[in-house]
C-alpha positions as CSV (number, residue, x, y, z in Angstrom):
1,X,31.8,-35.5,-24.2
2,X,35.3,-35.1,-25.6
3,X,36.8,-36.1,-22.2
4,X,34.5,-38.9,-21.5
5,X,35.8,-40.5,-24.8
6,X,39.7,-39.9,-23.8
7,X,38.8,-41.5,-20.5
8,X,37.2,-44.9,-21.4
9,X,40.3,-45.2,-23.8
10,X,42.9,-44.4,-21.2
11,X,40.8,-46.9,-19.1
12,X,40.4,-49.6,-21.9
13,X,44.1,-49.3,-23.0
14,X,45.4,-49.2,-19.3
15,X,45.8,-53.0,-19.3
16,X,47.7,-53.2,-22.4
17,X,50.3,-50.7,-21.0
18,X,50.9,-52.6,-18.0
19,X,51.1,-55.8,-19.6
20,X,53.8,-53.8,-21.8
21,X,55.2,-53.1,-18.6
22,X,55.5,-56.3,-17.8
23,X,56.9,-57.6,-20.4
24,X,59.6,-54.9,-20.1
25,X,60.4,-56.2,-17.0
26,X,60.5,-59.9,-17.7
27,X,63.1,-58.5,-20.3
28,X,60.9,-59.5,-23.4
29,X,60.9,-57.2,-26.2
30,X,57.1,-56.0,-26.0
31,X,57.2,-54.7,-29.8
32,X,57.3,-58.3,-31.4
33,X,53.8,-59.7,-32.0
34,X,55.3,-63.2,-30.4
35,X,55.3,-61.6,-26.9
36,X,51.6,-60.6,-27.3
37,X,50.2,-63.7,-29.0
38,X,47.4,-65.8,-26.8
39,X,47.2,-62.5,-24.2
40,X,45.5,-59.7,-26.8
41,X,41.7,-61.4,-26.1
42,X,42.3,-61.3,-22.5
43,X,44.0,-57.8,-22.6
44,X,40.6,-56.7,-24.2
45,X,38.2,-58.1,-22.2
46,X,40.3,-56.9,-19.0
47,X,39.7,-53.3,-20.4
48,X,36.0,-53.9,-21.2
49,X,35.5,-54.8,-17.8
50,X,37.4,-52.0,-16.2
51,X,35.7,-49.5,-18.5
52,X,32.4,-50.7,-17.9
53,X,32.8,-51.1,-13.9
54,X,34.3,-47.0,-14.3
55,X,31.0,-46.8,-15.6
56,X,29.1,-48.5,-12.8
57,X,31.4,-46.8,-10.4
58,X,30.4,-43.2,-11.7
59,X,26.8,-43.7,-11.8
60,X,26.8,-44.9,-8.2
61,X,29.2,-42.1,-6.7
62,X,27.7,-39.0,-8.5
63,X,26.3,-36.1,-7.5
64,X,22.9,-35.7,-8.3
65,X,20.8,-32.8,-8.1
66,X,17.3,-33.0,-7.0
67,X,15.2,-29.5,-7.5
68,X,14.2,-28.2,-11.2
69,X,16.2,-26.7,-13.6
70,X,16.3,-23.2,-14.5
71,X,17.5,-22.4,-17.8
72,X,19.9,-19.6,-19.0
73,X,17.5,-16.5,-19.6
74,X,18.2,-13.0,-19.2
75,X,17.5,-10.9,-16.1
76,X,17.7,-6.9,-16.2
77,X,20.3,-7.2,-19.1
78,X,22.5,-10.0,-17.4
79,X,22.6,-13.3,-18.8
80,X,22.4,-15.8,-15.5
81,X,23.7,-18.9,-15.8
82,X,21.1,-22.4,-16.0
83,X,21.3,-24.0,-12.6
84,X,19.2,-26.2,-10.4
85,X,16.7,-24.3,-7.8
């Protein structure tokens, strides 16, 4: 769950580090608020939108397991793993 978390943030601030970027290369100072002003709304819904099509994306593209679960139990002494049969 952890690494879901750190990877919608990566993914939401993504567009705020490129815009950064750019504003290092357009040799502006990307620390003063000036250089940020009338972009932030349009950085955020940028990220909203890329997390929530990461989203999409994953849903469509992942692998999906069709028989029934077993759970973790105990067999002869050995715990065996939960898996799908």
């Amino acid at each position: 769950m952890t690494r879901a978390v750190f990877e919608g943030l990566v993914l939401f601030l993504a567009p705020f580090a490129l815009f950064a970027l750019y504003l290092g290369a357009r040799r502006r100072n990307p620390f003063t608020r000036q250089a940020w002003d009338g972009h932030v709304h349009w950085l955020v819904l940028t990220g909203l939108v890329v997390v929530i099509a990461s989203f999409v994306y994953i849903g469509l593209v992942a692998e999906r397991s069709t028989g029934a679960w077993v759970p973790t139990h105990l067999k002869d002494g050995v715990l065996v793993p939960g898996h799908f049969e």
